[in-house]
MOPAC internal coordinates of N, CA, C and O (Angstrom, degrees):
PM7 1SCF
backbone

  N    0.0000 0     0.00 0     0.00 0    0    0    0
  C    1.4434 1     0.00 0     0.00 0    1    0    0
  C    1.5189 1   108.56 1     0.00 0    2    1    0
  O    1.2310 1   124.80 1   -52.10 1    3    2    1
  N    1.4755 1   108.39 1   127.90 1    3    2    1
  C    1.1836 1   106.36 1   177.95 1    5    3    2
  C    1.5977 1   119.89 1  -109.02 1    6    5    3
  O    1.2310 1   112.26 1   -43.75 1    7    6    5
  N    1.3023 1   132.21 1   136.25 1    7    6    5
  C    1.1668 1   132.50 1   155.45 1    9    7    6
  C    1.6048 1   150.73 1   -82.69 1   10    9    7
  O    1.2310 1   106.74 1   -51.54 1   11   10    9
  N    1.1727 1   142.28 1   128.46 1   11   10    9
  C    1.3931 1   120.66 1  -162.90 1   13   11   10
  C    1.2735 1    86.86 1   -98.96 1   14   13   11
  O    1.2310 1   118.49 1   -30.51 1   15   14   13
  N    1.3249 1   120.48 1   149.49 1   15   14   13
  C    1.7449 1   119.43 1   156.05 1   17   15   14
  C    1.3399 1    90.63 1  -151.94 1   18   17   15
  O    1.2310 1   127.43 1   -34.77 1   19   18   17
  N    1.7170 1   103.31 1   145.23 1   19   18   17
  C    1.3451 1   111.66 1  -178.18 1   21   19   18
  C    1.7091 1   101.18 1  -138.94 1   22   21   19
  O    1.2310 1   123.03 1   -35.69 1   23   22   21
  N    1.1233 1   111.80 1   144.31 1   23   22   21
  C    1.5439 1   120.02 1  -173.35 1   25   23   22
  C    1.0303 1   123.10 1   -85.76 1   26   25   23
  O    1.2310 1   127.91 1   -44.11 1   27   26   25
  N    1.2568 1   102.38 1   135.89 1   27   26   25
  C    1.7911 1   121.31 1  -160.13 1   29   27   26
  C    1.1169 1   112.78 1   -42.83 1   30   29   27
  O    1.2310 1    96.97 1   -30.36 1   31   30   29
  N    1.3231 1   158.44 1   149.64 1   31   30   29
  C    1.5471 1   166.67 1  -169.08 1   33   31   30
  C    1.2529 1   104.00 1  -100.43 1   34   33   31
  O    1.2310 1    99.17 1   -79.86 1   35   34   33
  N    0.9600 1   155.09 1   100.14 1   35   34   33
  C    1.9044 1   157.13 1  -172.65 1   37   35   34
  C    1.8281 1   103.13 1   -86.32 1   38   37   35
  O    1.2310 1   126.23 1   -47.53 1   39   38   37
  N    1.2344 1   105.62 1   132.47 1   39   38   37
  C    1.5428 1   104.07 1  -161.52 1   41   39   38
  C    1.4944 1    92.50 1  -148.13 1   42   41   39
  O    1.2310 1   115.48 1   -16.91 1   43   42   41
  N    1.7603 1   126.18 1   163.09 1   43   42   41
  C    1.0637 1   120.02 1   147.31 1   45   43   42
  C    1.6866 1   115.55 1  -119.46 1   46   45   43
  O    1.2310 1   129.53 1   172.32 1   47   46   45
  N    1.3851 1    99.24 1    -7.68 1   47   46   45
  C    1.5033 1    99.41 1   178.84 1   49   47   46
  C    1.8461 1   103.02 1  -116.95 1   50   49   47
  O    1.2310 1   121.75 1    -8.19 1   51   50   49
  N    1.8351 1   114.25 1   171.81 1   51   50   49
  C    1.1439 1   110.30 1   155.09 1   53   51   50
  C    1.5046 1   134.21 1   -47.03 1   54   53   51
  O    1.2310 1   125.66 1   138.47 1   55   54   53
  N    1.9838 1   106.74 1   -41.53 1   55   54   53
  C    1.2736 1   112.11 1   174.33 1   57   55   54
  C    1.4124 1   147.77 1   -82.18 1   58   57   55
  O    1.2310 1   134.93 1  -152.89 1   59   58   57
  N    1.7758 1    88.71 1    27.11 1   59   58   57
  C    1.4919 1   115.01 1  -176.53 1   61   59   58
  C    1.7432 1    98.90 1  -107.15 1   62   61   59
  O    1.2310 1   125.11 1  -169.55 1   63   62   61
  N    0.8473 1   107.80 1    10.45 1   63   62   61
  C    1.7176 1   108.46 1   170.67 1   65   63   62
  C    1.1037 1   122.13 1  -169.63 1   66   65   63
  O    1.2310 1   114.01 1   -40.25 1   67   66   65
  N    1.4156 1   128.94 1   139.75 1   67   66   65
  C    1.5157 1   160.45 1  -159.14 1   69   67   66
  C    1.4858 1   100.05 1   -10.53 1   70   69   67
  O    1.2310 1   120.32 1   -24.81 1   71   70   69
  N    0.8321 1   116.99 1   155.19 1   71   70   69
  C    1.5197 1   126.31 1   143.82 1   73   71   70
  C    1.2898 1   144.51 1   -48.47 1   74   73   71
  O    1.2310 1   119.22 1   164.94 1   75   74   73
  N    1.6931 1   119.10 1   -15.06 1   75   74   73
  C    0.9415 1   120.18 1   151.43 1   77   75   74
  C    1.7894 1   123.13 1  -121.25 1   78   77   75
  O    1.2310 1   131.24 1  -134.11 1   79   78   77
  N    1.5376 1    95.90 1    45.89 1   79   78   77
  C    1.4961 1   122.71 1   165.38 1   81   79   78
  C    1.3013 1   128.36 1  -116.61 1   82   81   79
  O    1.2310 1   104.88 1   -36.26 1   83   82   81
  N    1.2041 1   145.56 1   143.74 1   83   82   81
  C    1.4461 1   137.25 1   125.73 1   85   83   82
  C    1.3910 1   129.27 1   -89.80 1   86   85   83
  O    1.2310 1   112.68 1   -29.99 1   87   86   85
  N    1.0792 1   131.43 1   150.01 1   87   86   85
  C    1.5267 1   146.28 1   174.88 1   89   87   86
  C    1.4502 1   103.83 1   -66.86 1   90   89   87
  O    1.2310 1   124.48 1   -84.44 1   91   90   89
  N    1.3275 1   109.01 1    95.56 1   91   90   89
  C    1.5915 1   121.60 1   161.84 1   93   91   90
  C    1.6089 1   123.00 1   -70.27 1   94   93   91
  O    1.2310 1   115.94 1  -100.69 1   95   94   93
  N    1.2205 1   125.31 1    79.31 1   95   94   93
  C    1.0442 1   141.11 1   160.85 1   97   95   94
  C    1.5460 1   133.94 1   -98.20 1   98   97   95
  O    1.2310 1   127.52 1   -80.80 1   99   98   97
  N    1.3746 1   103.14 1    99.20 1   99   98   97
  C    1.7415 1    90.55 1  -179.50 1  101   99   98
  C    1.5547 1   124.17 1  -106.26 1  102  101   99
  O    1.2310 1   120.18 1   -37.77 1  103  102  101
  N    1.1682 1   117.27 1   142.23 1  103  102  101
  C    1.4078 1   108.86 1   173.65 1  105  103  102
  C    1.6404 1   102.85 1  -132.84 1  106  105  103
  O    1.2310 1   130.42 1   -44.92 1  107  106  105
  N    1.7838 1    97.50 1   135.08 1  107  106  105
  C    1.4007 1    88.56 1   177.66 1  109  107  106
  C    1.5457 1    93.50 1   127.55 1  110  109  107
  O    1.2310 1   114.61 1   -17.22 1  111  110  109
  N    1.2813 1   127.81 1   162.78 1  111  110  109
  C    0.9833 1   137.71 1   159.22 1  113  111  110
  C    1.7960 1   142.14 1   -67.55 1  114  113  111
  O    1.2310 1   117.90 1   -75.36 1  115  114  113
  N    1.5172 1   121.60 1   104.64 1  115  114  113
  C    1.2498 1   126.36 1  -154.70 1  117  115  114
  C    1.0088 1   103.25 1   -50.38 1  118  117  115
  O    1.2310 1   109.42 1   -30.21 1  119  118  117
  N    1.7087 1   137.44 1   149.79 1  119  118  117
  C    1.2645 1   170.54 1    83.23 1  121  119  118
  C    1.8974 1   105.53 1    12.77 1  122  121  119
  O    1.2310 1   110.40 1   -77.85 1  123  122  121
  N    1.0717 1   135.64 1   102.15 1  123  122  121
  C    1.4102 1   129.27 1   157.52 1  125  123  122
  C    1.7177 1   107.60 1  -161.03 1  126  125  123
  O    1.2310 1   137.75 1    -0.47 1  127  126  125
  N    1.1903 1    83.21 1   179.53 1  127  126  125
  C    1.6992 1   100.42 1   178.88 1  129  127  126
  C    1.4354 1   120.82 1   -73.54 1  130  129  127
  O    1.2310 1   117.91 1   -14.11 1  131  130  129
  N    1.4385 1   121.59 1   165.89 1  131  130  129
  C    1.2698 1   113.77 1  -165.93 1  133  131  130
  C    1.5580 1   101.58 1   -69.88 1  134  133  131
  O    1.2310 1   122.13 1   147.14 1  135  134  133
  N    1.5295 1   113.52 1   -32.86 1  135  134  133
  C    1.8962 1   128.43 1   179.11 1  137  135  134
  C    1.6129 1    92.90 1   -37.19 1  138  137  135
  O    1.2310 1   121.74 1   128.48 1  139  138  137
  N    1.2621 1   114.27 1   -51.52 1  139  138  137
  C    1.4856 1   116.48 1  -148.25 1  141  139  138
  C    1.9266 1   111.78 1   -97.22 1  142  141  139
  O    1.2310 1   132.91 1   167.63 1  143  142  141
  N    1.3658 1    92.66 1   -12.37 1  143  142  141
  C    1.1591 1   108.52 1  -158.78 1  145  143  142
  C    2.6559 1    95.78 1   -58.21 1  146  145  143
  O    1.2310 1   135.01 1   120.49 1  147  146  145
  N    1.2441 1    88.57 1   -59.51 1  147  146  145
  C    1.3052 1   100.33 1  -169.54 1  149  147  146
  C    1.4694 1   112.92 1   -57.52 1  150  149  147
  O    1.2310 1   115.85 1   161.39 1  151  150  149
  N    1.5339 1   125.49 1   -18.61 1  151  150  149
  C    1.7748 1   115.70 1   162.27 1  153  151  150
  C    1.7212 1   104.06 1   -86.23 1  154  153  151
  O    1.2310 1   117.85 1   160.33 1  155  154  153
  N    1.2342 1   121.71 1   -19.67 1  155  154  153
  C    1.5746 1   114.06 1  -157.11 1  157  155  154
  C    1.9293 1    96.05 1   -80.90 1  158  157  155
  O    1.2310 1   128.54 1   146.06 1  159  158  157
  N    1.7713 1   101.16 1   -33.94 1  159  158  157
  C    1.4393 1   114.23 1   175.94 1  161  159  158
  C    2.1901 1   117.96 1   -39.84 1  162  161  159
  O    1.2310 1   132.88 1   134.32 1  163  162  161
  N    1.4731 1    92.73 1   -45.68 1  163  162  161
  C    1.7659 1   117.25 1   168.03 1  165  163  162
  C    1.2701 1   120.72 1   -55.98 1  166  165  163
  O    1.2310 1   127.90 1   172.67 1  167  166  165
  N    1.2419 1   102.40 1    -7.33 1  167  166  165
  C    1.6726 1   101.25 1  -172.93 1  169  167  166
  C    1.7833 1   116.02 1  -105.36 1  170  169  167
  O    1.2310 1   132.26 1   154.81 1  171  170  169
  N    1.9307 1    93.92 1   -25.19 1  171  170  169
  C    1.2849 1   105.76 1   177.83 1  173  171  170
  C    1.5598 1   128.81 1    43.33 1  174  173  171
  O    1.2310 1   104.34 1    93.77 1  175  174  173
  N    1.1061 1   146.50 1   -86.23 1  175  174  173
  C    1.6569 1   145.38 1  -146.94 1  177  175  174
  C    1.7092 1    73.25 1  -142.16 1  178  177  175
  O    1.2310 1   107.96 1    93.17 1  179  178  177
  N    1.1747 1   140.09 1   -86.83 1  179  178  177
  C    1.3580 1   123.91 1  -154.98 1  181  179  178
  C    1.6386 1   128.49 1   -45.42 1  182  181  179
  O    1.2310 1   120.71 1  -154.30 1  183  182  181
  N    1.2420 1   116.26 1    25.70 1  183  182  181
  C    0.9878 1   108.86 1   164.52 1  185  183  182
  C    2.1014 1   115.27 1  -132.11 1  186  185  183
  O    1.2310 1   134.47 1  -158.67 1  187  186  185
  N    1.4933 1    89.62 1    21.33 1  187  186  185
  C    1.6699 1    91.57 1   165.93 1  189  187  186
  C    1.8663 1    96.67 1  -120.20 1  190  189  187
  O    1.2310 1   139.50 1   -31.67 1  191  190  189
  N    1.4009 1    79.79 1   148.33 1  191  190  189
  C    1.7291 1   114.37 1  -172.91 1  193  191  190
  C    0.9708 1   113.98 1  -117.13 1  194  193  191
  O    1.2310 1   123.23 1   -30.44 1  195  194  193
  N    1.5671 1   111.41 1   149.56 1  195  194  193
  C    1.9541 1   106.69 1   165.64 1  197  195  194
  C    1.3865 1   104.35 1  -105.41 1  198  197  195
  O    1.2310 1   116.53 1  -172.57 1  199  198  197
  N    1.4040 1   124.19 1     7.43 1  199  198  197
  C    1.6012 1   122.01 1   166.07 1  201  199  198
  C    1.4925 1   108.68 1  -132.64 1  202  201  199
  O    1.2310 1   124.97 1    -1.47 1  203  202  201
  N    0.7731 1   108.07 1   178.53 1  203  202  201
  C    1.9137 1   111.31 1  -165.25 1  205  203  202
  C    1.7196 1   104.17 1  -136.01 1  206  205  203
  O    1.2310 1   113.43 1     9.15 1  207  206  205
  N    1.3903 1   130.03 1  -170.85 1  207  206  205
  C    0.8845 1   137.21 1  -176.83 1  209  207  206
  C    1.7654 1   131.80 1  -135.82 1  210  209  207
  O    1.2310 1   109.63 1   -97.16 1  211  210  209
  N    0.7621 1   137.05 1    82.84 1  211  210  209
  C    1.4672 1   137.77 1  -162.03 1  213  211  210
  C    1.0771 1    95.84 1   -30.81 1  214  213  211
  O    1.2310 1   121.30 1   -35.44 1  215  214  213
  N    2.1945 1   115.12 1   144.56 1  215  214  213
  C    1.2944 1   113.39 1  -151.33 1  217  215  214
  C    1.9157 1    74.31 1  -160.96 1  218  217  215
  O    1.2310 1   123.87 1   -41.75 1  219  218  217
  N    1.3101 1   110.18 1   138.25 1  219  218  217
  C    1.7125 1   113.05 1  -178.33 1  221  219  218
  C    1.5169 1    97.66 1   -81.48 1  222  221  219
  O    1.2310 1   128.99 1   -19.09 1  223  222  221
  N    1.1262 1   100.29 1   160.91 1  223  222  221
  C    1.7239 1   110.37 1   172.81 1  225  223  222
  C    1.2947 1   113.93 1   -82.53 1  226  225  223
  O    1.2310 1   111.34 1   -31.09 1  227  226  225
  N    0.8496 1   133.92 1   148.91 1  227  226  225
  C    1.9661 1   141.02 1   170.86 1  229  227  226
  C    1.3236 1   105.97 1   -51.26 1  230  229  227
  O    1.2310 1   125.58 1   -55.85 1  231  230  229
  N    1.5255 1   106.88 1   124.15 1  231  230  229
  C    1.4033 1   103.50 1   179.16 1  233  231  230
  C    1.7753 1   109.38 1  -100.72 1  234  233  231
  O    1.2310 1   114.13 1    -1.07 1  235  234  233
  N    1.3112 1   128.72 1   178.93 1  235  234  233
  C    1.8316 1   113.47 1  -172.38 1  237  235  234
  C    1.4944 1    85.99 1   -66.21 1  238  237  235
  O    1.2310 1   144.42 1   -29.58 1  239  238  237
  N    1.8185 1    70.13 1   150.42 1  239  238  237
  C    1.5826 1    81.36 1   165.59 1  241  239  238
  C    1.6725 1   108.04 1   102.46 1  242  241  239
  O    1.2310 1   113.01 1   168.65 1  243  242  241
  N    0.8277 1   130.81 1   -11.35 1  243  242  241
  C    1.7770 1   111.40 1  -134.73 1  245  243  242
  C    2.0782 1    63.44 1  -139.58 1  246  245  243
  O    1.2310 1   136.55 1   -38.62 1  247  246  245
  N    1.4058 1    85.56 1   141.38 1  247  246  245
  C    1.9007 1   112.78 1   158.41 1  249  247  246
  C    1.1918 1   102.78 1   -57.08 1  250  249  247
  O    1.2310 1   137.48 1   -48.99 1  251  250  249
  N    1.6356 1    83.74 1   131.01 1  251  250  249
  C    1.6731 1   112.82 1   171.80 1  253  251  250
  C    1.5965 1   115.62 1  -117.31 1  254  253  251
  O    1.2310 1   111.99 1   -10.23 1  255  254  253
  N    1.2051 1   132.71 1   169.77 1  255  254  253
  C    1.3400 1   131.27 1   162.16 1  257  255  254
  C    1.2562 1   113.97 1  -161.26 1  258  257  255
  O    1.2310 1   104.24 1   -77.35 1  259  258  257
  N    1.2379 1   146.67 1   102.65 1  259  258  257
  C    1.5984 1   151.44 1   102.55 1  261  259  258
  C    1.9189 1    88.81 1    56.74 1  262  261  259
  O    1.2310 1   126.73 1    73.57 1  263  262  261
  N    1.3368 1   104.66 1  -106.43 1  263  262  261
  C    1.6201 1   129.89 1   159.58 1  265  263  262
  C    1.9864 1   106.94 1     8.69 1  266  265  263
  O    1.2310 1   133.26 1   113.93 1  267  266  265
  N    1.3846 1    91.98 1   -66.07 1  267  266  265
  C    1.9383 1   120.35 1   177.15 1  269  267  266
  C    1.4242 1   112.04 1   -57.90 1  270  269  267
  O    1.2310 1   119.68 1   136.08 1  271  270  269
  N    1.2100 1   118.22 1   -43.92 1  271  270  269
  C    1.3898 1   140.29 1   154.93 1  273  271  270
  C    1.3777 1   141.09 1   -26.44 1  274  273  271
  O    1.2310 1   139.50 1   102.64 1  275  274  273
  N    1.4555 1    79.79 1   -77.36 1  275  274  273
  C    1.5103 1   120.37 1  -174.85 1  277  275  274
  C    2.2485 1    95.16 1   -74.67 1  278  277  275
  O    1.2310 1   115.17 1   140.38 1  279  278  277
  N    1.5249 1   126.77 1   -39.62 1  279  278  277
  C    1.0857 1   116.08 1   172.31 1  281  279  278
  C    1.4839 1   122.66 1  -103.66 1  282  281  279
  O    1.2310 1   125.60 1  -140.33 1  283  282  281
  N    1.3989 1   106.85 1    39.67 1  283  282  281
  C    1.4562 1   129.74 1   166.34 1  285  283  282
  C    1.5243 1   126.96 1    84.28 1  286  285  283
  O    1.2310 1   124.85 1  -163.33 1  287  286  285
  N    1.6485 1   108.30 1    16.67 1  287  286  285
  C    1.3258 1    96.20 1  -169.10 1  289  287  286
  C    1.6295 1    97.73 1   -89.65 1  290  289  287
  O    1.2310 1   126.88 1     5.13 1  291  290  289
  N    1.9291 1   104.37 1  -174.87 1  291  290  289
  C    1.5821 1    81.43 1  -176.57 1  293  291  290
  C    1.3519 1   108.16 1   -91.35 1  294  293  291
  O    1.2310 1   119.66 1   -10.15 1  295  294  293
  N    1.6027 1   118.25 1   169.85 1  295  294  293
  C    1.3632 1   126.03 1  -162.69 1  297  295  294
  C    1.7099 1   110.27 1   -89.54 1  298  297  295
  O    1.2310 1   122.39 1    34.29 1  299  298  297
  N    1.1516 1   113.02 1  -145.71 1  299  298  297
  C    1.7489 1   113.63 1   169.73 1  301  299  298
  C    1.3836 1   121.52 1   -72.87 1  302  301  299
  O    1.2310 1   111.14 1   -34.49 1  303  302  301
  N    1.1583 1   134.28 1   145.51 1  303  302  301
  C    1.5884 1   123.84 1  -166.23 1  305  303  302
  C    1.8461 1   108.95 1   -63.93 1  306  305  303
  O    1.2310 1   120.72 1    13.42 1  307  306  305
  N    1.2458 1   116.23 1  -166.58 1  307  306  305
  C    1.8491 1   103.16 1  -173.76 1  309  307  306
  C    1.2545 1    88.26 1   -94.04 1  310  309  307
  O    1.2310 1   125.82 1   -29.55 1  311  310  309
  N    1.6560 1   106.42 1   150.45 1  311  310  309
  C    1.0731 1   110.69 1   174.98 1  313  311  310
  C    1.4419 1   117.21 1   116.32 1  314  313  311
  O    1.2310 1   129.68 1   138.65 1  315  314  313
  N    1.6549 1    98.94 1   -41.35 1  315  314  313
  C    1.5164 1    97.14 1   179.98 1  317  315  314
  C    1.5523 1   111.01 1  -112.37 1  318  317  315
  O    1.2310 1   112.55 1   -12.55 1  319  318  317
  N    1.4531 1   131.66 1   167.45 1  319  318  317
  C    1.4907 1   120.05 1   149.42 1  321  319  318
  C    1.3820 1   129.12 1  -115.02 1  322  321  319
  O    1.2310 1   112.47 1   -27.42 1  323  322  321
  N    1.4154 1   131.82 1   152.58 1  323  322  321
  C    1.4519 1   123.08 1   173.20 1  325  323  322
  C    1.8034 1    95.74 1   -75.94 1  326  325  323
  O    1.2310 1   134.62 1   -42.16 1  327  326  325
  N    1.7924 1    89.33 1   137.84 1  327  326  325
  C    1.5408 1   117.28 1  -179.99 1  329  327  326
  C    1.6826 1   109.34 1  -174.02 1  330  329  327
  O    1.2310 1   128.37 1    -6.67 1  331  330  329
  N    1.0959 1   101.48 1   173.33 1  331  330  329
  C    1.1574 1   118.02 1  -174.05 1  333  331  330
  C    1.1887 1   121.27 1   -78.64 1  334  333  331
  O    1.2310 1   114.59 1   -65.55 1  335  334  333
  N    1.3308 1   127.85 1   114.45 1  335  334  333
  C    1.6718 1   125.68 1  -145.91 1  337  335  334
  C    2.3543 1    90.34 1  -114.05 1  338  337  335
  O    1.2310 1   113.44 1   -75.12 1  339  338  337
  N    1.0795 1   130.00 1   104.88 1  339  338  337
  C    1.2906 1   111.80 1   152.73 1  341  339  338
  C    1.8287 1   113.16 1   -35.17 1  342  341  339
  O    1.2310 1   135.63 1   -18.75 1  343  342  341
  N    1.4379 1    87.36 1   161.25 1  343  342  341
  C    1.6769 1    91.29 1   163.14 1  345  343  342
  C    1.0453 1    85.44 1  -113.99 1  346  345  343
  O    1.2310 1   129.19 1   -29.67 1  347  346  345
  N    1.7801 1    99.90 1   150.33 1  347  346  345
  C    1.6740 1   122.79 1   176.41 1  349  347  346
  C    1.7791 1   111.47 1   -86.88 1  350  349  347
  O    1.2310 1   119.31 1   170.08 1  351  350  349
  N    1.2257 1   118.93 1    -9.92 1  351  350  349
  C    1.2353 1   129.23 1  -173.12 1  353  351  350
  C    1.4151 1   110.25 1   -90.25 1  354  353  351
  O    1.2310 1   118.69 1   132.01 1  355  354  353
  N    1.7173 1   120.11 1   -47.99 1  355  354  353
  C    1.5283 1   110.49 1  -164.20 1  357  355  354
  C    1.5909 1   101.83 1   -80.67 1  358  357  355
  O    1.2310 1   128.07 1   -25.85 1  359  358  357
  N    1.3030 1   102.07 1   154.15 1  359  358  357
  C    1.3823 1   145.38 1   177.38 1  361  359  358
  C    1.6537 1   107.76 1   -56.92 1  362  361  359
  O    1.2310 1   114.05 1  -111.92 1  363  362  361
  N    1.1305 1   128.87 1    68.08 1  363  362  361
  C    1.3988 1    99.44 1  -171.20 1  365  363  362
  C    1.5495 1   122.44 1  -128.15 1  366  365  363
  O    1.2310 1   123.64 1   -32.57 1  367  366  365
  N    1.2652 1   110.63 1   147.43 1  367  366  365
  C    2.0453 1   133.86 1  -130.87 1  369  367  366
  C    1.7563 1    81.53 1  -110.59 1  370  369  367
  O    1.2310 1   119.01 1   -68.89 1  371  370  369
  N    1.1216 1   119.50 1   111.11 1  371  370  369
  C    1.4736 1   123.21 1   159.94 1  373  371  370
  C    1.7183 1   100.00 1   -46.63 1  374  373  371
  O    1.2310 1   115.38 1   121.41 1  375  374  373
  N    0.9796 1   126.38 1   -58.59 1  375  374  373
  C    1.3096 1   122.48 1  -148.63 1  377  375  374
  C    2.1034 1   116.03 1   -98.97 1  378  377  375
  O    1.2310 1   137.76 1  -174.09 1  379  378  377
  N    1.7182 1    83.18 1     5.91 1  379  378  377
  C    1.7242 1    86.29 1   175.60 1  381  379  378
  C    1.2433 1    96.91 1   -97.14 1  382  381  379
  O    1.2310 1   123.51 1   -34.56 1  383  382  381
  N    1.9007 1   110.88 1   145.44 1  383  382  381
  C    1.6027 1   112.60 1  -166.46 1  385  383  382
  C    1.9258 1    85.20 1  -114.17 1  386  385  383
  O    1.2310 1   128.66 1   -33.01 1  387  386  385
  N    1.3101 1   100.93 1   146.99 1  387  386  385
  C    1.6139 1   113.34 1  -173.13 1  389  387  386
  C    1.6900 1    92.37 1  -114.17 1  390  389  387
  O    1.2310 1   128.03 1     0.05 1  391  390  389
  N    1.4289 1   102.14 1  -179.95 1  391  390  389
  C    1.7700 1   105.29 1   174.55 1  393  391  390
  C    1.7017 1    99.66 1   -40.68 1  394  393  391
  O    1.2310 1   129.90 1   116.21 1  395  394  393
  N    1.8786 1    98.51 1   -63.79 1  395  394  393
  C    1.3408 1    99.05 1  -138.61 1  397  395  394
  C    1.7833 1    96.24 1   -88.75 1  398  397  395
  O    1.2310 1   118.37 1   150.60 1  399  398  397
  N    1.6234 1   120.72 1   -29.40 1  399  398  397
  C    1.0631 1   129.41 1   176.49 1  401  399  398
  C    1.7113 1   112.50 1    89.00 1  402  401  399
  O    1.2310 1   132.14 1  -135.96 1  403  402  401
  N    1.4434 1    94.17 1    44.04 1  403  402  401
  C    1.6041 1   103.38 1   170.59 1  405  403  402
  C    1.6998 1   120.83 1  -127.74 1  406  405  403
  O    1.2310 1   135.41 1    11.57 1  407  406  405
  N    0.8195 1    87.79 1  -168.43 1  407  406  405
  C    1.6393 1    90.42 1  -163.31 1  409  407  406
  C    1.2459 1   105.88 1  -106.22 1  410  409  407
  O    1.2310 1   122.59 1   -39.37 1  411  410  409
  N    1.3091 1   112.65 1   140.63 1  411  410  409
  C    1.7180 1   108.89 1  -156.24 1  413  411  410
  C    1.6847 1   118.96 1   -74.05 1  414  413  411
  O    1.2310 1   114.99 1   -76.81 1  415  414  413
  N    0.9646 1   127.10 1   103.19 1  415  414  413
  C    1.5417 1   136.37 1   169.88 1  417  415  414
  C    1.0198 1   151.82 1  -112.73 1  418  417  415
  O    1.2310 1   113.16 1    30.29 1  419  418  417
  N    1.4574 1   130.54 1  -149.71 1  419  418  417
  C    1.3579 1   111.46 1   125.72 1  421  419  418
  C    1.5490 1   102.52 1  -173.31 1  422  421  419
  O    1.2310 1   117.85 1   -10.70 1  423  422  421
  N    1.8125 1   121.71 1   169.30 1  423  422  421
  C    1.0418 1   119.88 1  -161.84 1  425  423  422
  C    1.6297 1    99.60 1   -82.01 1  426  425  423
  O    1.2310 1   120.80 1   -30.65 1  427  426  425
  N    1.2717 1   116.07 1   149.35 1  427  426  425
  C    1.5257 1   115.99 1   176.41 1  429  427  426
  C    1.6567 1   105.86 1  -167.77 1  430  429  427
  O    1.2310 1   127.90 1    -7.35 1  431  430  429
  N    1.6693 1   102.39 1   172.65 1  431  430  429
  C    1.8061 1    84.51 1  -176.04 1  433  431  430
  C    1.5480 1    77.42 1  -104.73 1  434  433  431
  O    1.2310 1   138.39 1   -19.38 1  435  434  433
  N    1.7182 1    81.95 1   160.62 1  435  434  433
  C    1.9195 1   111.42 1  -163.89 1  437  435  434
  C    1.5657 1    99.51 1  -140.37 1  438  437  435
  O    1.2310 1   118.50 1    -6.89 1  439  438  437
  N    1.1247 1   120.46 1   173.11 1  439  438  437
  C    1.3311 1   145.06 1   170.03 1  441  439  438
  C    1.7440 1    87.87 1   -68.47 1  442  441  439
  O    1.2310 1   119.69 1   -28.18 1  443  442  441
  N    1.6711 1   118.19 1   151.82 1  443  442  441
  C    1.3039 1   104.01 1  -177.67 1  445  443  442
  C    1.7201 1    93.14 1   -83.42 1  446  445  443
  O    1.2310 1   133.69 1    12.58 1  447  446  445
  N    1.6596 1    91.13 1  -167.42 1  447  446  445
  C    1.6128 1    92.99 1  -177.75 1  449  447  446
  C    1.2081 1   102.23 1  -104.09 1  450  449  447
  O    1.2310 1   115.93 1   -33.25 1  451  450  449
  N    1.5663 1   125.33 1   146.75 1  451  450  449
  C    1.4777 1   116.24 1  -171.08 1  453  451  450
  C    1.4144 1    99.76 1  -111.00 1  454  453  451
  O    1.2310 1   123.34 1   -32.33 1  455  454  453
  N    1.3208 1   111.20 1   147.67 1  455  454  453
  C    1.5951 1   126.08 1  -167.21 1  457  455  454
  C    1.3109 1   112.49 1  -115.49 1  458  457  455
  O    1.2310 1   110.82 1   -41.81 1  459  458  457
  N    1.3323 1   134.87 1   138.19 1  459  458  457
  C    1.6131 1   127.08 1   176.38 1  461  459  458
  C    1.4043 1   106.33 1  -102.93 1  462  461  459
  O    1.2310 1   120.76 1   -21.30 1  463  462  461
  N    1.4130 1   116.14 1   158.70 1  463  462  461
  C    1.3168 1   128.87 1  -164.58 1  465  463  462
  C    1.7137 1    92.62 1   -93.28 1  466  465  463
  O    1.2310 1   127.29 1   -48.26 1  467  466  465
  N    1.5390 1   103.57 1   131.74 1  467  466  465
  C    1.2931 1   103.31 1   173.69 1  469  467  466
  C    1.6289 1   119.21 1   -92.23 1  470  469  467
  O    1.2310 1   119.95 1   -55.66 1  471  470  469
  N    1.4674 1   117.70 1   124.34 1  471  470  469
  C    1.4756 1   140.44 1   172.44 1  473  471  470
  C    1.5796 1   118.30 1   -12.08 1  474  473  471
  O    1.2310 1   120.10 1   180.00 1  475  474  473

């Protein structure tokens, strides 16, 4: 089995890497959930940088998060946005109630949704 791995690109600006990259650099204290909050706490000071790392943009399809965003990684490629995508496959019963009581999906970047102007 073979693997490709190729080494990270070290950048401080966007225009230090490709075109379908941005320069992931964060400074400052991460953004997460309370779930996440108590391993990210362990990491303390080693995880701010004064250079960042070229990071590809989200291609469709692919998980998005607000959160990911919001602590500098790059977002959905142009063109698309992170949102809430139905699945076209599940089965779904207006009137069956689940834990959370949503409709089966998931967040990902998409084509946006286009809206018509009402008359």
């Amino acid at each position: 089995m073979l693997v490709n791995c190729k080494a990270a690109t070290h950048c401080l600006t966007n225009a230090e890497c490709g075109t379908d990259e941005c320069c992931f650099k964060h400074d400052g204290p991460f953004l997460v959930s309370k779930r996440k909050r108590a391993s990210s706490d362990l990491l303390g000071p080693a995880i701010h940088s004064s250079t960042g790392v070229c990071e590809k943009f989200k291609l469709e399809g692919e998980y998005c998060s607000w959160l990911d965003t919001a602590n500098g990684h790059c977002g959905c490629q142009a063109g698309l946005q992170c949102r809430f995508v139905e699945d076209p496959n599940a089965h779904f019963e207006p009137f069956v109630v689940s834990k959370r009581g949503g409709v089966p999906g998931s967040i990902q970047c998409a084509q946006p949704l286009t809206t018509t102007a009402m008359p």
